[in-house]
C-alpha positions in Angstrom: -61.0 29.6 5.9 -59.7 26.3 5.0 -56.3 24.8 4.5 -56.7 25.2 1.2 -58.2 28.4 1.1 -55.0 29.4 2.7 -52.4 27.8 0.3 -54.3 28.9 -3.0 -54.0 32.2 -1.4 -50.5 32.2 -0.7 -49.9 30.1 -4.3 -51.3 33.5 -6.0 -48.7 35.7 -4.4 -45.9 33.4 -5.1 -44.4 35.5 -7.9 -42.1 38.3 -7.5 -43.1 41.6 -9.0 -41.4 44.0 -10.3 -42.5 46.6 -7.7 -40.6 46.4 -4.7 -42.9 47.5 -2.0 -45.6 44.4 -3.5 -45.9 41.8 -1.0 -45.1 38.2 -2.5 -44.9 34.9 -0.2 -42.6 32.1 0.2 -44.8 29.0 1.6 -44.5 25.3 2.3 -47.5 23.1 3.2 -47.0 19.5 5.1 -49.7 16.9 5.1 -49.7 13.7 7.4 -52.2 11.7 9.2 -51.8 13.6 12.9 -50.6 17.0 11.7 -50.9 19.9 9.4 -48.0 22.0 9.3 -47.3 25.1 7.0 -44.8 28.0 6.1 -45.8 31.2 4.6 -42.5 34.0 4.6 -44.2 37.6 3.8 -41.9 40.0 2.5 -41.3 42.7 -0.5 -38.3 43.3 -2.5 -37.2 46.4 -0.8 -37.4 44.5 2.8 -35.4 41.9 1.8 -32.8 44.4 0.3 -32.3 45.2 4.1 -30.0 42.2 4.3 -27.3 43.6 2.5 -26.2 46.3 5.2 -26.7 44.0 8.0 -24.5 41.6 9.8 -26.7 40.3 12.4 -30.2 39.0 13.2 -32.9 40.4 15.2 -36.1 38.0 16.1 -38.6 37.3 18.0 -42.5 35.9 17.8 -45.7 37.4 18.6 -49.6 35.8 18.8 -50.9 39.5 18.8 -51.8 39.4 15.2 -53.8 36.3 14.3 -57.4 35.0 15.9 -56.6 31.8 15.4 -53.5 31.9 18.0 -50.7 31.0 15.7 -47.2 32.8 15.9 -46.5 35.0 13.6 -42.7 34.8 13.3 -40.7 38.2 12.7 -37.0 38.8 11.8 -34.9 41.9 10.8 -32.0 44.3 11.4 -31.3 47.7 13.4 -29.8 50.7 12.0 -27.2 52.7 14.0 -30.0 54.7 15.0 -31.6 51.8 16.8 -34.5 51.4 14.1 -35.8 47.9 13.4 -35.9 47.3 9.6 -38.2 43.8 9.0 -36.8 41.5 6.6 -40.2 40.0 6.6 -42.8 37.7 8.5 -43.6 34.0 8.6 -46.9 32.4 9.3 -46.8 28.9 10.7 -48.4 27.1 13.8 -45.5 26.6 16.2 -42.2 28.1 17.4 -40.1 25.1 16.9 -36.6 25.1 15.6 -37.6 23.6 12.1 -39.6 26.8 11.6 -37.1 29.1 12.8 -35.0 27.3 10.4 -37.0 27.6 7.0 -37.6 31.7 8.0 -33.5 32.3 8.1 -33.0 30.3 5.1 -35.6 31.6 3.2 -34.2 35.3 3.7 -30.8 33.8 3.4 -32.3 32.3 -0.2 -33.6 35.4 -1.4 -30.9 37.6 -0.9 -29.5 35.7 -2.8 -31.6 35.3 -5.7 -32.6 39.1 -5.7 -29.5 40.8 -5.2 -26.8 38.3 -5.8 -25.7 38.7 -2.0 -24.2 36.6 0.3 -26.0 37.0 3.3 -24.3 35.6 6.4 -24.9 37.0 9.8 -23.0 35.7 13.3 -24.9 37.8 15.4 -28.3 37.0 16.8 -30.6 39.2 18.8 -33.2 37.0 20.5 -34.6 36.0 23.4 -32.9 32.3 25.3 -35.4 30.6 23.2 -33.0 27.2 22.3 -34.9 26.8 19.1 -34.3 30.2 18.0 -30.7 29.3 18.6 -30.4 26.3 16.9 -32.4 27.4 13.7 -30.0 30.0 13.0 -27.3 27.7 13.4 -29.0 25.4 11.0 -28.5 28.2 8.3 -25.4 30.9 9.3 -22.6 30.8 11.7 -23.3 31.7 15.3 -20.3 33.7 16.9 -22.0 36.0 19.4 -25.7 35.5 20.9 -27.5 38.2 22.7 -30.4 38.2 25.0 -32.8 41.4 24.4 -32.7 42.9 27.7 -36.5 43.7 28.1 -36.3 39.8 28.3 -34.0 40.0 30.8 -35.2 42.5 33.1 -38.7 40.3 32.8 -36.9 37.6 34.2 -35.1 39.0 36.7 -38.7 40.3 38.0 -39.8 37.1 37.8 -37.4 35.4 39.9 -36.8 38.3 42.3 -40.8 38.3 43.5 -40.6 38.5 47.0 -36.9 39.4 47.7 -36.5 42.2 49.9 -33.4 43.6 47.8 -35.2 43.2 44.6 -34.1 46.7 43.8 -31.0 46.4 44.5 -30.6 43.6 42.9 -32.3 44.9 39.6 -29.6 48.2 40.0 -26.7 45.7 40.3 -28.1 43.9 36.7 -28.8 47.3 35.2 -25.4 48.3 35.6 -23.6 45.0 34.3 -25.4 45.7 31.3 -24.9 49.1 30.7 -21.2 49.7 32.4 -19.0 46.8 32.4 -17.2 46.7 29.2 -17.3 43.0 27.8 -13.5 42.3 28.0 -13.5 42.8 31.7 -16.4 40.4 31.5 -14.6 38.3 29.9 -11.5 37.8 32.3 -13.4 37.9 35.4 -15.6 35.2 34.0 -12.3 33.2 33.1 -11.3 34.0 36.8 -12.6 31.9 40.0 -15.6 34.5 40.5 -15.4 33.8 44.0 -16.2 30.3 44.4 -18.2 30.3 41.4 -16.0 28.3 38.6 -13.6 27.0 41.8 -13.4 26.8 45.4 -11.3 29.3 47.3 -8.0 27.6 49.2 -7.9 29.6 52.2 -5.2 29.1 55.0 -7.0 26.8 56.8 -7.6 24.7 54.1 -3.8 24.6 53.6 -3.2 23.6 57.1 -5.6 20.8 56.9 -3.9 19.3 53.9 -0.2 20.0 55.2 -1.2 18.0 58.4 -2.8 15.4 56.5 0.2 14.7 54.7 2.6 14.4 57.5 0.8 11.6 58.0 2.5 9.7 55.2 0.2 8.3 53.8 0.4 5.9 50.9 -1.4 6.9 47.5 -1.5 4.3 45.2 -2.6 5.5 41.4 -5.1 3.5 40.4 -7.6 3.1 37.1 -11.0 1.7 36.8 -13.5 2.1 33.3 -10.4 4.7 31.8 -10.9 7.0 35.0 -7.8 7.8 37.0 -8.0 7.3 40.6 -5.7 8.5 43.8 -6.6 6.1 46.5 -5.3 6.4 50.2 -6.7 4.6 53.4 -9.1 7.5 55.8 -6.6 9.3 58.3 -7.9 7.2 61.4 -6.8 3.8 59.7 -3.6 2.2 60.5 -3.1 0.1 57.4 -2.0 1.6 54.3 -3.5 1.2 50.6 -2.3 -0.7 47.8 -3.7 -2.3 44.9 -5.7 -5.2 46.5 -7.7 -3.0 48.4 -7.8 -0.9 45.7 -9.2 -3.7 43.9 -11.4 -5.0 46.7 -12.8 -1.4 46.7 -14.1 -1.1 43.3 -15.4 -4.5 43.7 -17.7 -3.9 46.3 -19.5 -1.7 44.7 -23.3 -2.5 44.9 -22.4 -5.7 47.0 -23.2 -4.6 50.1 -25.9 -6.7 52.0 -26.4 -3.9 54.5 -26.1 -0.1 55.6 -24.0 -0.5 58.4 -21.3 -2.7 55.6 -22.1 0.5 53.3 -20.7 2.6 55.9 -17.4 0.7 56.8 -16.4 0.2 53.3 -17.3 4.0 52.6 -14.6 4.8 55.5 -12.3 2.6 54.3 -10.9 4.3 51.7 -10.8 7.8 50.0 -10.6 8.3 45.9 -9.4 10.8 44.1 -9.8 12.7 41.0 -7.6 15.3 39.9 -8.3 18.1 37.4 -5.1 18.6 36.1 -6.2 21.7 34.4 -7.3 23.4 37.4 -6.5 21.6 40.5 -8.6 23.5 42.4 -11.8 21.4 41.2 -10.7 18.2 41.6 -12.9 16.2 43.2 -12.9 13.6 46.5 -15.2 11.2 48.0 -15.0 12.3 51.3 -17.5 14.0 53.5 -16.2 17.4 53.1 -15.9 18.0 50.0 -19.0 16.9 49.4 -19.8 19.6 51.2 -17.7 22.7 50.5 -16.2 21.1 46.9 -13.0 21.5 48.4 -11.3 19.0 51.2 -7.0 18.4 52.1 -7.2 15.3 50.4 -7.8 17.0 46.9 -4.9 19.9 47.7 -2.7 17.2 49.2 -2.8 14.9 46.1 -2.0 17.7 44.5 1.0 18.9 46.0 1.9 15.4 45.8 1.3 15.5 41.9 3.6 18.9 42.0 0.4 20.9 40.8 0.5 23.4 43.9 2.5 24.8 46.1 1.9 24.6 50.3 2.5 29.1 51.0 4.4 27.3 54.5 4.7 31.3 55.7 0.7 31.7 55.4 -0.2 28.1 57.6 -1.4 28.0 61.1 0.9 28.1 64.0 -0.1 25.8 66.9 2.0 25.3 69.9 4.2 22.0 70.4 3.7 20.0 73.9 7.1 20.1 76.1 9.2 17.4 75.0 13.0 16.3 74.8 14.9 16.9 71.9 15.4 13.1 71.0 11.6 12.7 70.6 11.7 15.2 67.5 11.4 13.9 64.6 11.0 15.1 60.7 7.5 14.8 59.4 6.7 11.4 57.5 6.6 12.0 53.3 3.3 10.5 51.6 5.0 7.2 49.6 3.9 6.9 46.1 2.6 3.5 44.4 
């Protein structure tokens, strides 16, 4: 069969009949030096009279049904009895969002044009498949995506190969899927999720930062490309910061002529940036929170800022060294440029 073999076949179905289980096509042919591209929806009157008692989309593609290997496209509805009802089938050659695109708007299109309805799904039943996403938001309004589970559950196989607790892991899926009700989802995914979102501030943590800003260290506020800085001089360094060095700093920056230079301006000074919406995941340049996303400069800063609060009753007692009253003195406060 050739390409035109194929359009003058889908050209003499074009017309809707009369009879609503007599299959008639939508099609689309593209012609350009590299490529060949077509559309040809499939679908009868009474499929497409589906749409009006549905408010979401299923879809999906399959290469089951064609020798030559192209997709064949399929998209539809599900009853309260879990029955798939087709609202027809598209031939093309790939799975790309532009094709995705013209199958939704063609059943969109003939709702329309065969039953005077409005059809306008927000739910889509899919697999992750981005162009699948993106061609139904070419067409309706997306408010709530979800993954077919056998897709899932492939996946989770998939990446599980080998794991010792793959059963238990695939029990733990099977029953956030079919348990947890998707409000409680919902606030523990707005929650830290231990670790997952933010770092946990345990006591330790605390102590660090309340020791750290005894030391009185200066912060100077400082702004470079729009992005607001806290800068402060490393805990082992006698002089303070302020906006030369500050300046100096920034400077620097890809000026160094070798790695031992790299390392004492890297020590010099500590930047940083604070998340005022959740303090917790604001971020530091300093070696630890590189390394656990969480450090005392970032919880100091923001006790500083008034953004937490030190829980004094919860931090680490450590014994004081015998000495004479007069050598007592009040912890140093961090100043402020």
């Amino acid at each position: 069969m050739t390409v035109e073999d194929l359009r003058n076949w889908a050209d003499s179905l074009k017309e809707i009949p009369d009879n609503h289980d007599q299959v008639f096509t939508v099609s689309e042919f593209k012609f350009d030096l590299k490529s060949i591209n077509f559309h040809i929806f499939m679908t009868t009157r009474r499929l497409i009279s589906f749409t009006r008692n549905a408010n979401h989309i299923a879809t999906d593609a399959t290469y089951k049904l064609l020798w030559l290997n192209f997709p064949i496209l399929l998209c539809g509805t599900t009853d309260a009895n879990k029955a798939f009802h087709p609202f027809g089938m598209l031939i093309t050659k790939n799975e790309t969002e532009n094709d995705f695109t013209f199958m939704f708007k063609t059943v969109r299109d003939l709702s329309l044009q065969l039953y005077q309805w409005q059809y306008s799904p927000t739910v889509l039943i899919a697999d992750a498949a981005q162009a699948i996403t993106n061609g139904f938001k070419n067409v309706f309004e997306l408010n709530k995506r979800i993954t077919c589970w056998a897709h899932v559950e492939r996946k989770i196989k998939e990446r599980t190969n080998g794991i010792r607790e793959q059963d238990l892991i695939k029990a733990d899926f099977n029953d956030l899927q079919s348990n947890v009700q998707e409000k409680h989802f919902d606030i523990w995914l707005s929650e830290s999720n231990k670790g997952a979102l933010k770092p946990t501030i345990e006591t330790k943590d605390w102590t660090f930062a309340y020791e750290w800003l005894k030391l009185g260290k200066r912060i100077v506020k400082y702004t470079v490309e729009d992005k607001l800085s806290y800068m402060f001089t490393s805990s082992k360094a006698l002089a303070n910061a302020n906006k030369e060095k500050c300046k100096d700093y920034f400077a620097k920056v890809d000026g160094w002529t070798s790695f031992e230079e790299y390392l004492i301006w890297n020590y010099s000074m500590k930047c940083v940036n604070i998340n005022l919406a959740t303090w917790e995941s604001s971020i530091c340049s300093c070696y630890n929170w590189k390394k656990d996303k969480k450090c005392k400069h970032t919880i100091g800063v923001s006790y500083f800022l008034g953004l937490n609060d030190i829980p004094g009753l919860d931090l680490n007692i450590e014994g004081n060294s015998k000495r004479e009253y007069n050598d007592i003195q009040e912890p140093s406060q961090p100043t402020y440029l």
